[in-house]
N, C-alpha and C positions, 0 to 999 in steps of 0.2 A: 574797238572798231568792230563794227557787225556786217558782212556782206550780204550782201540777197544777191541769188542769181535770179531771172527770171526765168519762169519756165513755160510753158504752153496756156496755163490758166491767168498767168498775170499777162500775158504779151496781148498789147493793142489798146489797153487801158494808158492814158496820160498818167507821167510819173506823181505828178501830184495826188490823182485819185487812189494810186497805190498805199503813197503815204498817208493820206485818210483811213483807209483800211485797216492796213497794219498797226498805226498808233492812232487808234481811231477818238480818244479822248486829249488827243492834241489839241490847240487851238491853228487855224491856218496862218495865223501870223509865225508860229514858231516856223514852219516848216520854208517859209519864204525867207524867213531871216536865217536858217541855217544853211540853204541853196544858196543866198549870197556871199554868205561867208566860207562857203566850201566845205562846210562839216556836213553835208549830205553832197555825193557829187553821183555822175550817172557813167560808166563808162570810163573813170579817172578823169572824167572833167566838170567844170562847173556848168551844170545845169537851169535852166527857168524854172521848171514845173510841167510843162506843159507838152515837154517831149513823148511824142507815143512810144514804146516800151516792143522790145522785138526778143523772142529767144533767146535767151543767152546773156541778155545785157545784166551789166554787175551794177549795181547800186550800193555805195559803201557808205554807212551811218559811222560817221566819227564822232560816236555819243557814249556814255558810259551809260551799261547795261543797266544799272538801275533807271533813268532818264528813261531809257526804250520803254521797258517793260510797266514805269510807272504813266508812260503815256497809251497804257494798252489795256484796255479792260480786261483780255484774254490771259492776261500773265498771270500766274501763282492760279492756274486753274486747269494744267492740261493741254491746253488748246495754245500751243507756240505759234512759232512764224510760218514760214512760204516753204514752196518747193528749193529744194538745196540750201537753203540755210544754214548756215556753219556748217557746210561740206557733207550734211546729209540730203540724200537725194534717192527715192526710189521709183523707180523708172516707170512710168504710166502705160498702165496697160498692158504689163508685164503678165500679168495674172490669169489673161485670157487667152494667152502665146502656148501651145505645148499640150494643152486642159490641167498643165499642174499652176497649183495655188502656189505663193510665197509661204512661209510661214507663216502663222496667225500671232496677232499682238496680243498680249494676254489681255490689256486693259480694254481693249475691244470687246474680247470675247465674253466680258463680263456686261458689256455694255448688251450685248445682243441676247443675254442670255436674263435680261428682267424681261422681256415679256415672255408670260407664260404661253404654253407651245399651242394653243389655240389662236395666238392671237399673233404670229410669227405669222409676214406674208410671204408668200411662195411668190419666187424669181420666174416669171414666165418666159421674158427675153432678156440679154444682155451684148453689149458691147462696147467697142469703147468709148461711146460718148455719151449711149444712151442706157437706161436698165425700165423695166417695163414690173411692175410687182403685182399681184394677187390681194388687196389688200382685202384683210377677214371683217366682218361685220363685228365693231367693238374697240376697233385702233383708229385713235386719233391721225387724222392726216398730218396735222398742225397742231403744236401742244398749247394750249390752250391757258395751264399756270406753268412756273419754270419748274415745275417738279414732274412731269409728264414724260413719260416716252412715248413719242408715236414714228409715224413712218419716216417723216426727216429725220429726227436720231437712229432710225434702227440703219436708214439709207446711210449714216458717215458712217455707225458702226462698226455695218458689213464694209464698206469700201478702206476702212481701218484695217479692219482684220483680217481683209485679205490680199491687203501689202496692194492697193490702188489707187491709194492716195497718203500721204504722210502723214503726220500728225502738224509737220511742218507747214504745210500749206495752209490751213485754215482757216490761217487769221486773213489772209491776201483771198481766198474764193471759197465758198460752199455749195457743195452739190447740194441740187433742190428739186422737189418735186415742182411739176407743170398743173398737173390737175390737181384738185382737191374735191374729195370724197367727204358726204357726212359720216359722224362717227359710224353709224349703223345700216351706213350703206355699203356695200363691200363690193371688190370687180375692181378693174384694170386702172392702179396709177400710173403713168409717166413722168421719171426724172431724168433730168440731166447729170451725167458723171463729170463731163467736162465743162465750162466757160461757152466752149463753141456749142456744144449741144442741147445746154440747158439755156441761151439765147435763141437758138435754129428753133428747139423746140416750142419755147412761151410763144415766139412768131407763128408759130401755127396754128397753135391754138386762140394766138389772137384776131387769127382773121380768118377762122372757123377754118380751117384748111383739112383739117385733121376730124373724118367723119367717127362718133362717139357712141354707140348702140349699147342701150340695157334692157335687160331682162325683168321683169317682174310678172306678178299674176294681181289683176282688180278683179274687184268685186261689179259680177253683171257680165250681160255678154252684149262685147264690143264685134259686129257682124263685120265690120269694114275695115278696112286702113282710112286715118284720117289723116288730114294737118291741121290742128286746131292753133286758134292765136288769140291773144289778148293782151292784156298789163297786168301786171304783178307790182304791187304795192307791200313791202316789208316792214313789219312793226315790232321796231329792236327792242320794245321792252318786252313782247310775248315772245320773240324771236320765233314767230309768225307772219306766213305774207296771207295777200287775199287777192285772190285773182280777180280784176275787172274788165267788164266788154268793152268800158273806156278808157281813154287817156285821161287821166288825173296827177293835181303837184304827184312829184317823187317815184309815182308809177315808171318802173321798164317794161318794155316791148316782149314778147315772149313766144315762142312758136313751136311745136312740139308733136313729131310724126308721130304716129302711134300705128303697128301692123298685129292685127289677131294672128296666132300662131294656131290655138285650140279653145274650143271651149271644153265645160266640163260643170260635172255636177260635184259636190260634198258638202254634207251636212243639211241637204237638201235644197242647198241654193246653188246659183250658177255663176260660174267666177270666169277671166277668159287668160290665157295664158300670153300675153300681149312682147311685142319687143317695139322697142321706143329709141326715134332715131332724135337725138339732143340736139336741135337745131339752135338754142341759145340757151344758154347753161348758167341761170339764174339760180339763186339761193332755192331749194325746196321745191322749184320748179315742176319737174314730173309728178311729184308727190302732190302738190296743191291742184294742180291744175287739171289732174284726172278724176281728184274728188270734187273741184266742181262742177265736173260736165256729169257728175251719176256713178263713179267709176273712180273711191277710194281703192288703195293698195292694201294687203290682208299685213296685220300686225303693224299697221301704220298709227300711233300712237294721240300724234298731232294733228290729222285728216281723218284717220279712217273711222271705220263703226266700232265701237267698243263691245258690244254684245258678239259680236263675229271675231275680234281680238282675243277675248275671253276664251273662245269656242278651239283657237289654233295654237294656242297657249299650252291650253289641257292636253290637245292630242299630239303634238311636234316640239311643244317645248319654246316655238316661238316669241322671243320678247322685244321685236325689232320691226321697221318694214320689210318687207320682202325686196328689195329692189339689188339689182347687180350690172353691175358695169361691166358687159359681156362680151362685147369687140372693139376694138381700136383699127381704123382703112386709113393706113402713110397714102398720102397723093405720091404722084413722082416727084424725086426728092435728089439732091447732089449736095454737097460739100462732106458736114457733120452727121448727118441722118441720111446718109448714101446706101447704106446699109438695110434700112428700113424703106428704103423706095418704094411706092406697090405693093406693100406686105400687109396684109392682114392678121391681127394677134387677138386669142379669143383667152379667157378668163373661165376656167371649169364653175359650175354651178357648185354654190357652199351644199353640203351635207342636207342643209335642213329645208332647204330648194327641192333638192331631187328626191326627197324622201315624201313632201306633198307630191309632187306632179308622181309618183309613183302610185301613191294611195288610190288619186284618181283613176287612175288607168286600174286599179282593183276593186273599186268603189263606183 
């Protein structure tokens, strides 16, 4: 017999969705036929499926442990069951209570410790439902083949390792990032640590709630603030879009503040140090849509000018766009993100940012 308690991340999900989770290469018919027969009960009683799931509540599998684990992709790999599971339980959000950490897992600590320290993003906010990260130009948001570490793994990692989440839990909820950054664009992710605030949060961003400002410098000088718009049309085999003044098949809508910060001179052309408010947050969007109003990004690979690429390369080291994800503005906020209500969270400029804009001001 295997218990689950539930804990804060499984509560409010139907019991049936749980057991999808957990023994996620079950078939649905098993798990109906074992709710009838009482080898899965919720509570010490017999259950439907369809019961919503509260704190505390016991769900007890009267299955032999081979049965569970071979109904479970996650078995024989690490990644066990839920919060308290076989009577292990470590208390959430314990970590943040005091400013002392729990102990660190060791098998974490290995886990946070493949990316090379370049490529380690700096924690800008945390709490308990939300964490806010730096991510460096070069880390995968999302990994892309299953041998990849990017920000998702390093995010269990660190919440592993520093006793915020079980190893228990995993198989029942995964904390996850909200936004997604290209690899080579770097500046402010949002994930959810909890259930409650990685749902509060995807809501915000799904209905633009949550204002998203970056940083970059184009090439030319941009004299005004604008709001440009048009369609963006994506072509998955160059994984390239192309901006049009029209609606066409497959095109999405696009819209995209842009405010001059400074202009400036190097290398004898004139570039403008621009901050860009993401009004709709399409694939490559900033980057296409500024090279085609006149106004590619320097070091921009896929848009920009490659003679001026060349030129920031030789003197900065530059092998990426310049683009950074520079503030994140919470509207007013209550339940899981009460905490971030009206706060504003800013993203320091990478190294090789402030080492141009420094030039200029010497040059």
């Amino acid at each position: 017999m295997r218990l689950l308690t539930v804990g804060e991340n499984e509560a409010g999900q139907r019991l049936l969705r749980l057991l999808e989770k957990y023994m996620d290469k079950s078939p649905k018919s098993f798990f109906y036929k074992m709710l009838r027969k009482k080898n899965i009960t919720l509570n010490g009683k017999k259950a439907q499926g369809n019961e919503s799931l509260q704190v505390g509540d016991e769900i007890r599998l009267f299955l032999a442990d081979e049965t569970i684990d071979g109904f479970s992709s996650a078995a024989g790999r690490g990644i066990p069951g839920m919060n308290s599971l076989a009577g292990s339980e470590v208390p959430r959000g314990e970590a943040l209570r005091g400013g002392q950490l729990p102990p660190r897992q060791k098998s974490a600590q290995k886990l946070t410790e493949k990316l090379p320290e370049n490529l380690r993003p700096e924690i800008i906010y945390e709490d308990r439902h939300v964490i806010l990260f730096n991510k460096p130009a070069g880390l995968l948001s999302q990994k892309a083949v299953p041998s990849d570490v990017s920000l998702v793994e390093y995010l269990t990692a660190y919440l592993l390792e520093s006793g915020q989440i079980a190893e228990e839990e995993l198989r029942s909820f995964r904390p996850g990032i909200c936004s997604r950054l290209d690899r080579n664009t770097s500046g402010l992710v949002a994930a959810g640590k909890s259930l409650r605030g990685l749902q509060e949060l995807n809501e915000l961003f799904r209905t633009r709630s949550l204002h998203k400002f970056y940083r970059t410098i184009a090439v030319g000088t941009i004299a005004e603030t604008r709001r440009a718009e048009g369609w963006l049309l994506k072509n998955k085999r160059t994984n390239q879009v192309q901006i049009l003044r029209e609606k066409r098949e497959g095109a999405l809508p696009i819209c995209t503040e842009y405010r001059p910060l400074e202009q400036f001179r190097l290398f004898g052309k004139t570039f403008t140090y621009l901050e860009i408010n993401l009004l709709t947050g399409r694939s490559h969007q900033i980057r296409a849509h500024l090279a085609s109003l006149g106004h590619p990004l320097i070091g921009d690979a896929k848009y920009g000018k490659p003679e001026l690429n060349r030129l920031f390369l030789k003197e900065f080291g530059l092998k990426y766009q310049l683009l950074h994800a520079y503030r994140l503005e919470f509207p007013e906020l209550s339940g899981a993100l009460a905490e971030v209500s009206g706060r504003s969270f800013t993203a320091p400029l990478p190294a090789v940012f402030s080492e141009i804009l420094q030039s200029r001001q010497n040059g």
